[in-house]
C-alpha positions in Angstrom: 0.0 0.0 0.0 1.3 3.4 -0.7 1.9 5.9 2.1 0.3 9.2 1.5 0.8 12.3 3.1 -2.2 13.8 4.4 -2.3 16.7 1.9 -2.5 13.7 -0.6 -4.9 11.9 1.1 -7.1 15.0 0.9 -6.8 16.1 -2.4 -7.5 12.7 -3.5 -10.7 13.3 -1.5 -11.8 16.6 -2.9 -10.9 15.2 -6.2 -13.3 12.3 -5.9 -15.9 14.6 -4.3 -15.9 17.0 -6.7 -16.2 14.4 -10.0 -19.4 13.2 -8.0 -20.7 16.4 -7.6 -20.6 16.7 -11.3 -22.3 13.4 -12.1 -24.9 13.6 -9.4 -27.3 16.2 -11.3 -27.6 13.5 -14.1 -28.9 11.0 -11.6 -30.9 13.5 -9.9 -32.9 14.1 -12.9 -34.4 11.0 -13.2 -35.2 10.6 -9.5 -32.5 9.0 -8.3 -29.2 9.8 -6.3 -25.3 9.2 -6.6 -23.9 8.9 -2.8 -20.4 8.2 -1.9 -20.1 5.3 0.7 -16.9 5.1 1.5 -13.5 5.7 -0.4 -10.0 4.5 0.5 -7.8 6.8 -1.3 -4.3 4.9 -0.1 -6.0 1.5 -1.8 -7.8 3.3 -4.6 -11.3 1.7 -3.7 -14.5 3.7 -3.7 -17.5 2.0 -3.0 -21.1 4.6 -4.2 -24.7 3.5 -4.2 -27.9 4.5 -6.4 -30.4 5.6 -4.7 -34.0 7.1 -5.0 -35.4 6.2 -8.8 -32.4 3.9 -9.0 -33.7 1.0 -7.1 -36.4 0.5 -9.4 -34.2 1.1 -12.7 -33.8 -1.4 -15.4 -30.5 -0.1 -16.1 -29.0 0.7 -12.7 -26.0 -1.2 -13.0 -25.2 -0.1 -16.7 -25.4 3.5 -15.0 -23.1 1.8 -12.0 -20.4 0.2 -14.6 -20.9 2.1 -18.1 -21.0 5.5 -16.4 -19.8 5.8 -12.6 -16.9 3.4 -12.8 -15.6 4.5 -16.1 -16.1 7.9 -15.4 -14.1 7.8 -12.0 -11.1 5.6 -13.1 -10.6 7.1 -16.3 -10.4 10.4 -14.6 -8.7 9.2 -11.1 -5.8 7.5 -11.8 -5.4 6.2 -8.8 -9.1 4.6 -8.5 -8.6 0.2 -8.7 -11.8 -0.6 -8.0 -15.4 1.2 -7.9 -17.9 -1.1 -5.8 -21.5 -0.1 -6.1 -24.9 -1.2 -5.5 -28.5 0.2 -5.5 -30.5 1.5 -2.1 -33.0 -1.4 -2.0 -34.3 -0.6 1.3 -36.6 1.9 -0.6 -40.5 0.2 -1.5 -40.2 -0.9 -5.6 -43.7 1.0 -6.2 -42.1 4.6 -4.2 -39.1 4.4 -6.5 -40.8 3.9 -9.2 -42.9 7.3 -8.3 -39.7 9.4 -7.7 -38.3 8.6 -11.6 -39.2 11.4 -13.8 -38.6 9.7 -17.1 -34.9 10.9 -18.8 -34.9 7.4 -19.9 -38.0 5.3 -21.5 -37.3 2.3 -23.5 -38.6 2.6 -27.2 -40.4 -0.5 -29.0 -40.7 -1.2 -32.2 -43.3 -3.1 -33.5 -41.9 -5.5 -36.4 
């Protein structure tokens, strides 16, 4: 493991912060909520979790692995590993209320 200094260890932080700060409104406008659980900046794991809308989204973990992970260890070099997860503790039928619709799934009739 690599020994930071604190200033390190803190601008790691703010780093991390901040690129969450810029995803959340995307999440936010469909209902739902990016929170940051815990992150290990010596390690490079950060664990988040959907919440809100998310629980009841079809594509929750593309948003979790095609979005959140990419996004934060293409930008954070020193990210290994994004854990994530969707809120379930919120009811199916309330999370469905909260979404406002930026995504709906088109079908085509053949």
């Amino acid at each position: 493991m690599e020994e930071l200094t604190d200033q390190e260890r803190s601008s790691r932080l703010k780093a991390l912060n901040a690129l969450l700060d810029l995803m959340r409104p995307s999440v936010q406008a469909d209902g739902g909520d990016l929170v940051l659980i815990r992150a290990d900046v010596a390690t490079g794991v950060v664990e988040v979790q959907l919440q809100g809308a998310c629980s009841s989204c079809a594509i929750s973990s593309d948003t979790l692995q095609g979005g959140v992970t990419r996004i934060l260890m293409d930008r954070l070099k020193w990210v290994t590993e994004v854990l994530g997860g969707v809120d379930d503790s919120i009811d199916p039928e309330d999370s469905m209320s909260l979404g406002v619709g930026g995504y709906v799934p088109r079908y085509r009739q053949l």
